[in-house]
N, C-alpha and C positions, 0 to 999 in steps of 0.2 A: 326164551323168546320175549321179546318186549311187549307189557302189557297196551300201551299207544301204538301200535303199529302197524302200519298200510303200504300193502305191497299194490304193485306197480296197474296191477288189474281194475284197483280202486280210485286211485290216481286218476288214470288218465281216460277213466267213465264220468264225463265231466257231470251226470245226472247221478252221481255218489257221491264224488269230491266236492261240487260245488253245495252241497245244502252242509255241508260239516263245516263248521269255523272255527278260528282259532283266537283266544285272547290273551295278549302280554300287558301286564300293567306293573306300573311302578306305583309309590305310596301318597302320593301328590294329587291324583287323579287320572294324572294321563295312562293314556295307551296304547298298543298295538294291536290292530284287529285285522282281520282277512278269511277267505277260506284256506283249505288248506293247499291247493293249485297256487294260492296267492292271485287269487283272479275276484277282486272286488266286487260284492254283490248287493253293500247297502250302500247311502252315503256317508252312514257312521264308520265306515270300513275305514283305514289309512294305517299307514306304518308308520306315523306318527300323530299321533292326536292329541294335544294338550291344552289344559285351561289359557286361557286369556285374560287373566281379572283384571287386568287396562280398557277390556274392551265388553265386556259383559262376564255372567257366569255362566256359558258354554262351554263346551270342547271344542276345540278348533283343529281340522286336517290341514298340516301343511305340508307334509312329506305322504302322497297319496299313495305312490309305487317305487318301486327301483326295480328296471329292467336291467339284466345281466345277459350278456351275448357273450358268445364262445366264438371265439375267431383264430381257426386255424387254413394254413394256407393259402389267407384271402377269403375262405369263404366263413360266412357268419351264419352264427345258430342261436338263435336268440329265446331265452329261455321265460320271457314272460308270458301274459297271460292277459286279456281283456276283451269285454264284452262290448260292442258297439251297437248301434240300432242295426234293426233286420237281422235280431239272431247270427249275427258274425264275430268270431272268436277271433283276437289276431292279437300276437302272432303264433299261437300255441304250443306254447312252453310246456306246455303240460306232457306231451306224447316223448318227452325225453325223460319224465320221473321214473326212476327205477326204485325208488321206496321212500316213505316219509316216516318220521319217527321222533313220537315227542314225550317218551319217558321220562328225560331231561331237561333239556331243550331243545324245540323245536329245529328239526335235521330232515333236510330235503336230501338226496343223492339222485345226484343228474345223469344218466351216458349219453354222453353225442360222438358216435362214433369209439374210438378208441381213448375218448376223454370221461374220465368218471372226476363229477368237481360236487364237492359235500358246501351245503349253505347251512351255517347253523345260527340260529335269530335270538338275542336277547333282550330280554328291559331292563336297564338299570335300575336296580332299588328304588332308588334315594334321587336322580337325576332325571329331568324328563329327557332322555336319550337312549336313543334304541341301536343297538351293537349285531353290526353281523360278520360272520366270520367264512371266509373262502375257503375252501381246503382241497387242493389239484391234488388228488387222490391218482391218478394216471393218467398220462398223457406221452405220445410216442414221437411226438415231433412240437418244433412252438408252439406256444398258446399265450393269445392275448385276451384278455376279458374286457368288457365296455360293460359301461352304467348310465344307463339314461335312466334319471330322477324323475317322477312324474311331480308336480307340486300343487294345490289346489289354495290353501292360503283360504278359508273358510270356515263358517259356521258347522257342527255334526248334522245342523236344522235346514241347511240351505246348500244351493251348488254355485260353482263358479263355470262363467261362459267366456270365451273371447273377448277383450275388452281393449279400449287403448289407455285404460288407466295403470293394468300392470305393471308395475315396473321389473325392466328388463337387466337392471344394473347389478353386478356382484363383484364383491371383491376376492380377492386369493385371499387366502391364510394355507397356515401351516399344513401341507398335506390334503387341502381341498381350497373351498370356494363356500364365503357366506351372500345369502342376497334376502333380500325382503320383496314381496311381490307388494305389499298395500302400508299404507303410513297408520301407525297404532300397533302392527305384529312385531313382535320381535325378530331378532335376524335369525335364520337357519344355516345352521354351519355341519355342511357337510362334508368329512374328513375321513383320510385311508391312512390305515399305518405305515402303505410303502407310497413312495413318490409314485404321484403320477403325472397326464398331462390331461388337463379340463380344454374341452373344444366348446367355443361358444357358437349355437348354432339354432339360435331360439327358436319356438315353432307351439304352437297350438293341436293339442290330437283332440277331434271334434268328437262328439254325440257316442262319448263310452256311457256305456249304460248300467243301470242297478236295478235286477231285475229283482230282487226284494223289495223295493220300494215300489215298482209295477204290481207284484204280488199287494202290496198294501193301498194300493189305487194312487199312490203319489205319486211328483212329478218323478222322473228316472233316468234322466240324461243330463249330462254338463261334459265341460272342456275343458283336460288339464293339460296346462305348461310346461314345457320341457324347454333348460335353458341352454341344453347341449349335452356331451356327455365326457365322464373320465375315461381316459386307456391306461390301462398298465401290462406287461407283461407277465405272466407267472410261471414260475418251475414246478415242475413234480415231485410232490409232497410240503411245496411251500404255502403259509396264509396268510390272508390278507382278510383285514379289520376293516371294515366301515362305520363309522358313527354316523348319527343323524341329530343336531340337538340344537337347543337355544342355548347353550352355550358352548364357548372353544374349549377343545380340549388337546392335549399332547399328543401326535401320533405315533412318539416312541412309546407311549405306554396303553394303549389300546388293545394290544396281546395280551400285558396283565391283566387289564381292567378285565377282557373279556375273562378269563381264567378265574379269576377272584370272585365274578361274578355268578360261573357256574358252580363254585364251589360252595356258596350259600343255598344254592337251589337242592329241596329233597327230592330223589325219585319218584315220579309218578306212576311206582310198580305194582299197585293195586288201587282198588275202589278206596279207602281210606285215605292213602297218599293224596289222591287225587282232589279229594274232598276237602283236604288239611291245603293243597295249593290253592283249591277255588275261595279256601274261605280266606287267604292271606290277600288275595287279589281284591277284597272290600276295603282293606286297612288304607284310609285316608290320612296321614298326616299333614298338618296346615303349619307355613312358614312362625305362627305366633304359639306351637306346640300345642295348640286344639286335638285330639283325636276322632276320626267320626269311623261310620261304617256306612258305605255307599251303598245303596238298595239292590243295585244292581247294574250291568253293565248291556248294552253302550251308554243307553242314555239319562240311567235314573240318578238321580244326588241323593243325600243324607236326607232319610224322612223319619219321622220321628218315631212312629208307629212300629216300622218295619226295621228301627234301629233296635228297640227294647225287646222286640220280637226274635232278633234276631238273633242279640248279644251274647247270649247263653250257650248257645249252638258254637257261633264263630270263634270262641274263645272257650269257653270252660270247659265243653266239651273236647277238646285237645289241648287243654292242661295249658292254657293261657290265661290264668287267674290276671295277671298284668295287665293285659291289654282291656278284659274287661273295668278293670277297674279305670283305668287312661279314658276310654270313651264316657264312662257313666261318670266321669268328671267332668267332661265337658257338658253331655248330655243333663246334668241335672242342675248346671249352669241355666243352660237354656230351661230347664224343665222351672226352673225359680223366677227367673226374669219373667216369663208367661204368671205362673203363678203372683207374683208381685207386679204386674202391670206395666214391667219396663219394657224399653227399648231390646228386642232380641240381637244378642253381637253374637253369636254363634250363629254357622252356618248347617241349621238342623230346619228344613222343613215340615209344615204341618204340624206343630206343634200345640195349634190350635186343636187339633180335633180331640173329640172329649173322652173317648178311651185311654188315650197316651198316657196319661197317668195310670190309670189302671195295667196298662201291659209293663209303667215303670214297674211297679210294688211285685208283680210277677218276675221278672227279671231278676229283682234285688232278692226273691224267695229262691231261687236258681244259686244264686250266689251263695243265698245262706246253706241250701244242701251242700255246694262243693266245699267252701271255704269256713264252713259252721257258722252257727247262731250268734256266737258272741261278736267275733268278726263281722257278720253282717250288721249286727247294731253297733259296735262300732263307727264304721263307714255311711252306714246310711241308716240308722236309727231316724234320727231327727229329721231325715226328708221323709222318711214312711209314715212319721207321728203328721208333718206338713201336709202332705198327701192328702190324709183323710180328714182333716180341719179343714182342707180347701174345697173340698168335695161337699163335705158336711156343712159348708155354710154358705153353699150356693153362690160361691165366687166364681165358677165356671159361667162364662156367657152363653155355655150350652146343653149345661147338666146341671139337669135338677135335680135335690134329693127325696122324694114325694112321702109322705107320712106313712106311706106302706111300707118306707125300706127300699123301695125300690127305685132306681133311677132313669130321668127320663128327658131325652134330648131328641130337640126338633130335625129330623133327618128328610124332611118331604122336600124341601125347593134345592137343599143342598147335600150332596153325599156327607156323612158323617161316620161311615163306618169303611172296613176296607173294604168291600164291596163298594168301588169309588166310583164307578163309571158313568158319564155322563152322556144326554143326545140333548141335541138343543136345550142346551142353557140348565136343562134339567136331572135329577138321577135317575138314572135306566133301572134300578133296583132300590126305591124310596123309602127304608130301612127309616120307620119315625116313631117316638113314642116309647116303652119299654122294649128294649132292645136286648136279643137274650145273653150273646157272649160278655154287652156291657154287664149286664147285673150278677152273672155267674163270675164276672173278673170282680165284681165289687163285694160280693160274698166271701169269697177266697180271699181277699186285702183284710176285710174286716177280722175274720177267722187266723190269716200268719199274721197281723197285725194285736190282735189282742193275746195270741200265744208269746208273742216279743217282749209287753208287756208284764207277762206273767213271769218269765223266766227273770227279767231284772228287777221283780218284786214291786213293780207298780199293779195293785189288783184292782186300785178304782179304776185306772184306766182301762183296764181290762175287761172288770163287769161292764162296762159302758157298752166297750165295743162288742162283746158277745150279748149283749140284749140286743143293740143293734142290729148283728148278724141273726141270731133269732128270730127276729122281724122280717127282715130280710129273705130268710128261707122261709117262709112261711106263705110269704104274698109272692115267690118265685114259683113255687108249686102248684101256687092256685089261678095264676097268673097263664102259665107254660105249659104247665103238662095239658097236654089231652086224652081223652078215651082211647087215641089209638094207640101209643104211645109212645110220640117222641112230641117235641118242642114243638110251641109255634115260635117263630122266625123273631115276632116283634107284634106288640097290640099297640092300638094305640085309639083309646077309647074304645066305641067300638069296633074298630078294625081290626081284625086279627089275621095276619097273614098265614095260613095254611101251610104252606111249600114245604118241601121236606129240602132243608137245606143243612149244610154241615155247620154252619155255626153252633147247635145243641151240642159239640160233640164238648167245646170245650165245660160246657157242665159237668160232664165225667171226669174228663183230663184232669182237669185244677185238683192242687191237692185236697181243696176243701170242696168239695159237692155238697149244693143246695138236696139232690135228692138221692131218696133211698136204694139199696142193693137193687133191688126190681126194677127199678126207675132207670137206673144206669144201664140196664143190663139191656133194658127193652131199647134205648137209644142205640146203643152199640150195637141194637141186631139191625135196626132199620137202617144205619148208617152201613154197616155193612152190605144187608142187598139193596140198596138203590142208591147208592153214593159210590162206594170202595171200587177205584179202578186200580190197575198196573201202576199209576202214578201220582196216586194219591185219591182225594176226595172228589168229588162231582161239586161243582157250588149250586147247582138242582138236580134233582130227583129226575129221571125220565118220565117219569107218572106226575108231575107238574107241569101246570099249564107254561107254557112260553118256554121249553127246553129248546134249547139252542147250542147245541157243543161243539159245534166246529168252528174256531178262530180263524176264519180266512175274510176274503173280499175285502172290500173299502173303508176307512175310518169308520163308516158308520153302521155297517155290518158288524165288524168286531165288536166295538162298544157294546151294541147289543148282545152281543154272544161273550162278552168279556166273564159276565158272571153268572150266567143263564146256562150251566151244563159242564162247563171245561173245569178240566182237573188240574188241584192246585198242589204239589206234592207237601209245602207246610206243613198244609190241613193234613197230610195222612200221616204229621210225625204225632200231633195231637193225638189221631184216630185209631195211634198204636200204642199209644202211652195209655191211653185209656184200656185200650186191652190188657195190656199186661198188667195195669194198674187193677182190675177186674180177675181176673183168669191166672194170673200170675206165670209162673215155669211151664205150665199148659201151652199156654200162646205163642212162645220164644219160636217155636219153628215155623208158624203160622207167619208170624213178622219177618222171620227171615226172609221166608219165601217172596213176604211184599218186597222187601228189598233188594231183590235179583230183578224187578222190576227198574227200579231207580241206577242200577249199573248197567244197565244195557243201555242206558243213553250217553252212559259215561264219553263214549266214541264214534256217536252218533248224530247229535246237531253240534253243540258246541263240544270242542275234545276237553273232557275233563272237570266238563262242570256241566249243572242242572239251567234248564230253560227256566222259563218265567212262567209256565203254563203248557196246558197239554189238554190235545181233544180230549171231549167226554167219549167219546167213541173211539173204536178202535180203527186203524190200528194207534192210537191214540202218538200224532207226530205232538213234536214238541214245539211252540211257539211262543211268541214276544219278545222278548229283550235273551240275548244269548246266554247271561247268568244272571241268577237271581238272589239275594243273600238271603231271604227268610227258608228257599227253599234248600238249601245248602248248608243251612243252619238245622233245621230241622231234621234232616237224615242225619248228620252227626250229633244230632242229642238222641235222635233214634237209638244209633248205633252206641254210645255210652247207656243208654238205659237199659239195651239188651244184655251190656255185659254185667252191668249191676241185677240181674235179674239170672244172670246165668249163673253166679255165684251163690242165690240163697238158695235155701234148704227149702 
């Protein structure tokens, strides 16, 4: 039985099928997104979504749907799917799925009557173009298929309405029809491997609706173009290719291409597989060979934070030493230009904020376990020595190094940590002052960094850094810990924020701990009863004032509940590493167990990958952006640290 797979019960219960999505991405940025009815729920949604960098750095839907009708004996059965205002479905295509199945790639199988017709959907690699493939599995008399293209020609951020600016013009090519709807979009050429014939027959279908973006209090209606539709004929057991792309391509080799292109893709026949496709679907490549890693999907880009965070996870953890290395090349491009006061030419976000270096020097310690110490100073010696000259001589414009060793960055008018969220102009969570995961990340830099040191025989540099670090833990402890015993959150003069929040966890995490066996152990229990859900960490305590953990209602509801309670599953690859970093072979089944938590969403919101967030409550649904790379990163270093722990003695 196929681990992806949904039989026909699931399907066509459109309050099942419609909260599951599905993501196709190539390495470029662009995408394919939908449920898996193929019944459009956000405006990020389209089957074809691609950057525009002629017209800004958005994603842009120009190919929103392709409806496919089944026309036998005259009469037609149309197998789409859309949501209009007043709760009206039309034409629903859904009550003909007899199963969906996306081990490989994604595989719809239809019957309409005595016609069973297979749709199987791809993204090309390397091309922003999306491949689908026909397959007349049975049919007992003619059968002619029809394609009505839905187009929207827009921003992921905005909707298109009726207008008399679109233009209605297209030309043929080879096996379809290209046309532009607005002047600045490139043309859309969309192309079948077998002839057919294009009817021009324009028309506007009004007020289809996104009922996710209702769910999020935004606008949720717009109007997509249809510029007529293709006919073709089909035999039984014959297929037929569609492309959708910005650029032409041959429709004699569309059958290859399709083929060639399944034959790169690994099965998604377990949790692993699954996790190894979600984390290939961040790999951004840029036409000037930049490498990034996208935060996540639909709509997050390359952030800088969540890149170093992430990198470890989406790469070395599945034995991609390369690609780490590709991204932390560009990345420490950008990471130097900041540091040296240039012009930023890398497209890496937030590069400003004043951790990013500190989760760099983490990251490059990640590298040095898989790929060793000498190798790591190799490669990145001389940015780790940079690192901490830059830090240390207070060229940050927002990290100070304070004569306690300890570091301190203004976080009150402006987010500065991930904890980012904002409500009027200001942070819903104002994290200012000595900040605990900053200085626990800056203990651990100092500590693998003076060990780097010692191994290539520089020991003044060395004493230096471990006096430092000394200082360091000394004013962390007296600083943080409290009588109860876990962390405060962040001081700042006299402010000390109370909250039991999972930032303390990573004090234990990091290889190098400011504090003692007791110390860690006492974090790890509190973290455990008032943080530790099914999907990770709580970012507050229930017993803290302002919990908030349900992610619904209006921008500005979320916001507030963005970091006030909801669970972040990252936070629980830290809050494991720490266990078994603590407890050691003791724990291995205790983690497992967490992890039978994080695969049961495997097939649940988005197919195959981790949400962006998740109620602090049960039954804890999954919310924000459909995949997230830190948290998909962090189950697979999970999952490599369980095996490295499963082997020692």
């Amino acid at each position: 039985m196929s681990y992806l797979r949904f039989e026909k019960a699931v399907m066509t219960n459109l309050e099942e099928s419609l909260r599951r999505e599905l993501l196709r991405t190539n390495r470029s940025g662009a995408y394919s997104a939908s449920t898996l009815v193929d019944c459009n729920t956000r405006k990020y949604h389209g089957l074809l979504v691609v950057p525009v960098p002629e017209l800004d750095d958005e994603n842009h839907v120009l190919l929103s749907s392709l409806d496919c009708t089944v026309v036998q004996h005259g009469a037609e059965f149309n197998l789409g799917l859309h949501k209009y205002q007043g709760n009206s479905y039309s034409p629903k295509g859904h009550k003909y799925i007899r199963e969906f199945d996306a081990s490989l790639v994604p595989t719809t199988t239809y019957r309409v009557g005595g016609v069973i017709l297979k749709r199987e959907t791809i993204f090309q690699a390397y091309e922003d173009r999306i491949l689908i493939r026909y397959t007349l599995e049975d049919a007992h008399s003619a059968t002619t298929l029809r394609f009505r293209p839905f187009l929207a020609f827009r921003s992921v951020r905005q909707f298109t309405h009726e207008n008399m600016v679109a233009s209605r013009e297209y030309s043929a090519v080879d096996g379809g029809i290209k046309t532009c709807m607005y002047q600045g979009y490139p043309d859309l050429y969309m192309q079948f491997s077998k002839k057919n014939e294009f009817i021009f027959q324009p028309d506007w279908y009004r007020g289809i609706e996104y009922p996710k973006e209702q769910e999020r209090g935004y606008a949720s209606n717009e109007d997509l173009y249809v510029p007529g539709y293709f006919e073709m004929p089909i035999r039984k057991g014959e297929s037929i290719v569609f492309a959708a792309s910005t650029s032409q391509c041959k429709p004699s080799g569309l059958k290859k291409l399709f083929d060639e292109e399944i034959s790169l893709r690994v099965p998604r026949d377990n949790f692993y597989h699954c996790l190894v496709t979600a984390a290939h679907q961040f790999h951004n490549r840029q036409p000037n060979d930049d490498r990034y890693l996208l935060a996540g999907y639909p709509w997050f880009k390359a952030r800088a934070r969540d890149t170093f965070i992430a990198l470890p996870g989406l790469t070395l953890a599945i034995d991609e030493q390369d690609y780490f290395e590709l991204v932390m090349k560009t990345a420490e491009k950008g990471l130097r230009q900041f540091m040296n006061g240039e012009e930023m030419t890398v497209k890496i976000y937030e590069m400003e904020q004043p951790d990013v270096p500190l989760w760099a020097v983490w990251a490059i310690q990640q590298y040095a376990h898989y790929a060793g110490r000498d190798k790591a100073f190799e490669m990145y010696g001389a940015l780790l020595q940079d690192i901490v000259t830059f830090i240390e001589s207070g060229k940050h414009p927002n990290l100070r190094l304070d004569d306690n060793g300890l570091l301190y960055s203004n976080g009150r008018d402006r987010a500065v940590t991930w904890m980012n969220s904002t409500a009027n102009g200001r942070p819903v969570v104002p994290r200012s002052g000595y900040i605990v995961e900053f200085n626990a990340l800056w203990y651990n830099a100092l500590k693998f960094c003076a060990s780097m040191a010692t191994d290539k025989g520089d020991q003044e540099v060395a004493d230096k850094l471990e006096a430092m670090a000394a200082r360091t833990k000394q004013s962390f402890v007296d600083t943080f810990v409290n009588e109860y015993g876990y962390l405060l959150d962040y001081v700042d003069g006299p402010m000390m924020d109370w909250s039991v929040r999972p930032n303390m966890i990573f004090a234990v995490a990091l290889d190098y701990s400011p504090l003692n066996q007791q110390q860690m152990k006492s974090v790890v229990d509190i973290c455990t009863r008032e943080l530790l859900t099914p999907k990770g960490l709580r970012s507050l305590s229930p017993k803290s004032g302002g919990y908030n953990p349900m992610y619904v209602g209006p921008q500005t509801q979320r916001d507030y509940a963005y970091h006030q309670g909801t669970a972040w599953p990252w936070l629980g690859g830290f809050y494991m590493e720490a266990c078994l970093k603590l407890y050691k072979r003791t724990r291995l089944s205790f983690v497992e167990r967490q992890m039978v938590g994080y695969e049961d969403e495997i097939d649940y919101h988005a197919i195959g990958t981790i949400s962006e967030l998740f109620d602090g409550n049960p039954p804890f649904h999954g919310r924000g952006a459909m995949s997230f790379a830190m948290n998909v990163a962090e189950i697979l270093r999970t999952m490599k640290l369980l095996e490295k722990y499963s082997y020692q003695k």
